[in-house]
C-alpha positions in Angstrom: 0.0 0.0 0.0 2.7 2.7 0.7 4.8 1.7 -2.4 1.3 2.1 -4.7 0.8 5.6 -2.9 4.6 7.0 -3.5 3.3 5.9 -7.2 0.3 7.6 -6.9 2.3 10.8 -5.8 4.9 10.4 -9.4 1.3 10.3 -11.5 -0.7 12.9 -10.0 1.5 15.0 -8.0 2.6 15.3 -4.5 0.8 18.2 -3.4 -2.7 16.3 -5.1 -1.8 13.4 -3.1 -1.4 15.4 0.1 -5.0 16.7 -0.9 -6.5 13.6 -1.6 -4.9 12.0 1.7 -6.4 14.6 3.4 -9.9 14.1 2.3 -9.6 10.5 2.5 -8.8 11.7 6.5 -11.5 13.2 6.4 -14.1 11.1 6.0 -12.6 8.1 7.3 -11.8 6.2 4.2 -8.1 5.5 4.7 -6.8 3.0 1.8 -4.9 2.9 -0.9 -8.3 2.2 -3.1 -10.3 5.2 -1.6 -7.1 7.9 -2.4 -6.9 6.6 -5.7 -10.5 6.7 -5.9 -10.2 10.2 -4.8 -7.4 11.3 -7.1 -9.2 9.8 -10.0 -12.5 11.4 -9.7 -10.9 15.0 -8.6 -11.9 15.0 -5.5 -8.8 16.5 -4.4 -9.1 19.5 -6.2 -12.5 20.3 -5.1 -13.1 22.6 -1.5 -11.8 20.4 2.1 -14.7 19.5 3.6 -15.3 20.8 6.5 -15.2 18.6 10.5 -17.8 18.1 11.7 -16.5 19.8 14.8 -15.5 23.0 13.0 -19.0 23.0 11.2 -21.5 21.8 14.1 -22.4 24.2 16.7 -22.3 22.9 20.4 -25.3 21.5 21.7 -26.9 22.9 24.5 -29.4 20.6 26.9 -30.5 20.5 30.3 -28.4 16.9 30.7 -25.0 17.9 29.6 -22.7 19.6 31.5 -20.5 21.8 30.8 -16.5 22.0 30.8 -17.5 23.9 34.5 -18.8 20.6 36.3 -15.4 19.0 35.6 -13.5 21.5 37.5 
């Protein structure tokens, strides 16, 4: 698997592997077949998706507490 992605990095380019790597992060899809995948359809080229913990707001309820009741 590492020897097909140093590969993958001569065909497409290191800084498109690094992008597709880092989508493949991500969204939890780390193999060799979803970076390819990734590299092949573009994907890497498009916007980073955003976390889910950069994206989501906190949530607020009556039954979680807060960073306070640790303390």
């Amino acid at each position: 698997a590492c020897q097909g992605l140093v590969r993958l990095g001569s065909t497409y380019g290191e800084a498109r592997l690094e992008a597709a790597c880092r989508r493949a992060l991500a969204l939890g899809a780390v193999s060799y077949k979803r970076v390819a995948a990734i590299l092949r359809a573009g994907l890497d080229r498009q916007a980073p998706l955003a976390l889910e913990s950069e994206s989501a707001s906190p949530i607020t309820h009556d039954n979680i507490r807060g960073h306070e009741y640790y303390h």
